[in-house]
N, C-alpha and C positions, 0 to 999 in steps of 0.2 A: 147687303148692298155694297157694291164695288165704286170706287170714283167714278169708272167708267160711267155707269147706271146713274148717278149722282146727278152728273156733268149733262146727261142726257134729258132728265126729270126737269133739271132748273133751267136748261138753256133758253136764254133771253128773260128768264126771272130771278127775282133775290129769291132766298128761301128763309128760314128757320128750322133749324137743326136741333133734335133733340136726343142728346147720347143719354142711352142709360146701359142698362144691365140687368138682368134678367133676377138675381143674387144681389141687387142692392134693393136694401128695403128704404132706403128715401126714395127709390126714382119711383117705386110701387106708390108712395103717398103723390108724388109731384105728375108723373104721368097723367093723372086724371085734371089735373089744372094746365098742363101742356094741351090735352084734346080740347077743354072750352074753350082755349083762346084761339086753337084751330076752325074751329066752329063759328065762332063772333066774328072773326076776322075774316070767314074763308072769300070775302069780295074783295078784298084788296090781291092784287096782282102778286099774291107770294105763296111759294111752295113751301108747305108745310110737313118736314119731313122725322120720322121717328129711324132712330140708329142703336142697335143694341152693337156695343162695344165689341161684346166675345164673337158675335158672326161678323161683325163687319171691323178688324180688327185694321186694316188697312186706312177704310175712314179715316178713325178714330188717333190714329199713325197720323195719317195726310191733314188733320183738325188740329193735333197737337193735345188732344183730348185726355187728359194726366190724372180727370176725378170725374164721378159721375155723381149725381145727375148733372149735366149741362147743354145748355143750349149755347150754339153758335149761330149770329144772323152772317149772310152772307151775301153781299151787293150782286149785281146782274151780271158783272162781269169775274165774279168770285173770288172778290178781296174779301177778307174776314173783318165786319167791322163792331163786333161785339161777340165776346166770349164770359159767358156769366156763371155762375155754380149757383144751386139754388137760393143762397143766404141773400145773393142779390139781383134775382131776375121777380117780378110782380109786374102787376097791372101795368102800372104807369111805366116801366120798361118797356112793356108787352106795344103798346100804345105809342109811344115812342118809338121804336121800332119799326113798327108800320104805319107811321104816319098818321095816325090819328091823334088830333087834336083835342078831340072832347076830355 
């Protein structure tokens, strides 16, 4: 994925961003906890997007993207307002993030 392509997918939405790599065995464990909350969430107005570092190295360049696995949220107008590494992104993040309250 190129910014371009990025910038295209989210415009006029926040998204969530999820850099991994193909060669890292956390993002193999966290990947699959990345999709259900894509899934639980997919009604809130946010683009849910997967980024493997080594193909889209430019992203990951443009994110500032330094260790993987990570997610970045990013507002509507693509300010960065959260960049988390796995040790501290969960549920209640997750939830946070999109605006749920429960």
């Amino acid at each position: 994925m190129t910014t371009a392509e990025f910038k295209e997918q989210t415009k006029g939405k926040a998204a969530i961003v999820y850099f991994s790599a193909k060669w890292c065995s956390m993002c193999r464990f966290f990947s699959p906890r990345f999709d259900v909350w894509a899934e639980r969430y997919k009604d809130k107005d946010i683009v849910w997007l997967k980024v493997d570092v080594d193909e889209s190295a430019n992203m990951a360049i443009d994110f500032h993207v330094e260790e993987v696995p990570m997610i970045v949220a990013v507002t509507i107008d693509g300010g960065i307002i959260f960049k988390g590494l796995k040790d501290n992104i969960n549920e209640k993040k997750i939830k946070e993030l999109v605006g749920d309250p429960s």
